[in-house]
C-alpha positions as CSV (number, residue, x, y, z in Angstrom):
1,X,-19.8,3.6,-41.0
2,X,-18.0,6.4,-40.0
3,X,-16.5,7.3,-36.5
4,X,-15.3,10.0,-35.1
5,X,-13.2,11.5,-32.6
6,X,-10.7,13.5,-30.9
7,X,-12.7,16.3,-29.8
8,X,-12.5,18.0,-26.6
9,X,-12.4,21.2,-24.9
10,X,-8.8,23.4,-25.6
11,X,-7.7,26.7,-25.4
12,X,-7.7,29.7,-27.2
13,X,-4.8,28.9,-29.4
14,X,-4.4,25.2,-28.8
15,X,-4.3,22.2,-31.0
16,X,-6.4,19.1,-31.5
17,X,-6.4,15.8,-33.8
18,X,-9.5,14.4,-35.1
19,X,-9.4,10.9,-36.2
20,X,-12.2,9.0,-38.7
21,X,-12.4,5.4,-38.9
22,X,-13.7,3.4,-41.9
23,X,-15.6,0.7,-40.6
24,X,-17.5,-2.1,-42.5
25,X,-19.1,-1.8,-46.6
26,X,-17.5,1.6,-46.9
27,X,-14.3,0.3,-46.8
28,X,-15.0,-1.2,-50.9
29,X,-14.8,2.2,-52.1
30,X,-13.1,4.3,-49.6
31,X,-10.0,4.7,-51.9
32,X,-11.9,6.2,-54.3
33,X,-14.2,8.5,-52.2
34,X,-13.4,12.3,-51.6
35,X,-13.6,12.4,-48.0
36,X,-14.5,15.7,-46.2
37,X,-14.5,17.5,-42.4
38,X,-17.2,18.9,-41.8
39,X,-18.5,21.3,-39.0
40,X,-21.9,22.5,-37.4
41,X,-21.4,24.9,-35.0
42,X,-24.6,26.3,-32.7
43,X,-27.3,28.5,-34.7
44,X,-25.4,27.7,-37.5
45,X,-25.5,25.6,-40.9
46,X,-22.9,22.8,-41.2
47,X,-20.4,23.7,-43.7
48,X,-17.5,22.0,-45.1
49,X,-13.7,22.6,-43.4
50,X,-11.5,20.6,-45.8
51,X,-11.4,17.9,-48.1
52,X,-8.9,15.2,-49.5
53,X,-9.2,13.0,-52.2
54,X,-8.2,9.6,-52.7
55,X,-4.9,10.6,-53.9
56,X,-4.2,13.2,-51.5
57,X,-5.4,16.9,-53.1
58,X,-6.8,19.2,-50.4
59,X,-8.9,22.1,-50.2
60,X,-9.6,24.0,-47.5
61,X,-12.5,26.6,-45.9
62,X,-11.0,30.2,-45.9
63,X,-11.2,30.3,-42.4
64,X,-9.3,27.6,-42.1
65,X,-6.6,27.9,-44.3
66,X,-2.8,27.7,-43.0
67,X,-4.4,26.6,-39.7
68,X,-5.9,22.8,-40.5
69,X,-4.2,19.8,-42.1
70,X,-6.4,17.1,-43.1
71,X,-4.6,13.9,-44.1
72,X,-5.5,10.4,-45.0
73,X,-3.9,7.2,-44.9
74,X,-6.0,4.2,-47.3
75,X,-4.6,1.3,-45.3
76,X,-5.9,2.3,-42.2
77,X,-9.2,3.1,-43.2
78,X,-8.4,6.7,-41.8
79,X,-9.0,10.4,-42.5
80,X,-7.6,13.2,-39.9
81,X,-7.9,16.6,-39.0
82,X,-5.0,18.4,-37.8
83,X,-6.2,21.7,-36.1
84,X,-3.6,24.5,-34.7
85,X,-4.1,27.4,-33.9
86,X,-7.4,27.5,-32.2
87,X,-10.3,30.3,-32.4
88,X,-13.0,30.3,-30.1
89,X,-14.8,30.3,-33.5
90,X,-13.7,26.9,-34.0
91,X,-16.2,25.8,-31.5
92,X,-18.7,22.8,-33.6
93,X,-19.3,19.5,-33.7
94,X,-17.3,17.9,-36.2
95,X,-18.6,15.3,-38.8
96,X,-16.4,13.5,-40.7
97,X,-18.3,12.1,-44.6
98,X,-17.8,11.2,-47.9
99,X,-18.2,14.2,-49.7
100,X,-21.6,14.3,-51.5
101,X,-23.2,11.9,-48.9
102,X,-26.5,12.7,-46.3
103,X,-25.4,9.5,-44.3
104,X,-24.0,11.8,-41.1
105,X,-22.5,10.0,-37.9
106,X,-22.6,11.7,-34.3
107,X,-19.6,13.7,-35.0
108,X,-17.1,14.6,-32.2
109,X,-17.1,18.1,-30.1
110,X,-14.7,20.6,-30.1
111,X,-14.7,23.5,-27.8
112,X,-12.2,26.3,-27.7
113,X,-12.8,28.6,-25.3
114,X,-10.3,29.8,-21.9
C-alpha cells in the first residue's frame, strides 16, 4: 500500500513536499520498482510528473522540469516530491505508484491558487 501526503492549498509561487510511504508486501520489491508522481487535475487525464528508479535516475514532465525534485530513500520505504515554484496549473490530486501499476491510492490535494 501506498500513502500519500503533503498536499495543501499554497500560493502562486510557493512550495510543497509530498511524502509516499511503503507500507506492507510492497515493501519486497520496492528497491527494485520505478516509482512515479503522478497527477489528475479536474476535466483532465492523469498524467505522469516524474519518475525515479531504484537507483536514483529521474525524469521529469516538461512542465515540470527545473521546478520538481523527486527523491527516494529505500530504507525508509519513501519516495518524495519536492515542488517550487508553484503554478496555479499545478492544481491536482497527486498519486504516488509504481510505474506501470492500475493499483491507485487516494492521492493527496494540491491547490495553488492566491
Amino acid at each position: 500500500q501506498l500513502v500519500e501526503s503533503g498536499g495543501g492549498l499554497v500560493q502562486p509561487g510557493g512550495s510543497l513536499r509530498l511524502s509516499c510511504l511503503a507500507r506492507g508486501p510492497i515493501f519486497s520489491t520496492y528497491v527494485q520498482d520505478t516509482m512515479g508522481w503522478y497527477r489528475e487535475a479536474p476535466g483532465k487525464q492523469r498524467e505522469m510528473v516524474a519518475t525515479v528508479t531504484g537507483g536514483g535516475s529521474t525524469n521529469y514532465a516538461d512542465s515540470v522540469k527545473g521546478r520538481f525534485t523527486i527523491s527516494r530513500n529505500n530504507s525508509r520505504k519513501t519516495v518524495w516530491l519536492q515542488m517550487n515554484s508553484l503554478k496555479p496549473e499545478d492544481t491536482a490530486v497527486y498519486y504516488c505508484n509504481i510505474v506501470g501499476s492500475t493499483d491507485w491510492g487516494q492521492g493527496t490535494q494540491v491547490t495553488v491558487s492566491a
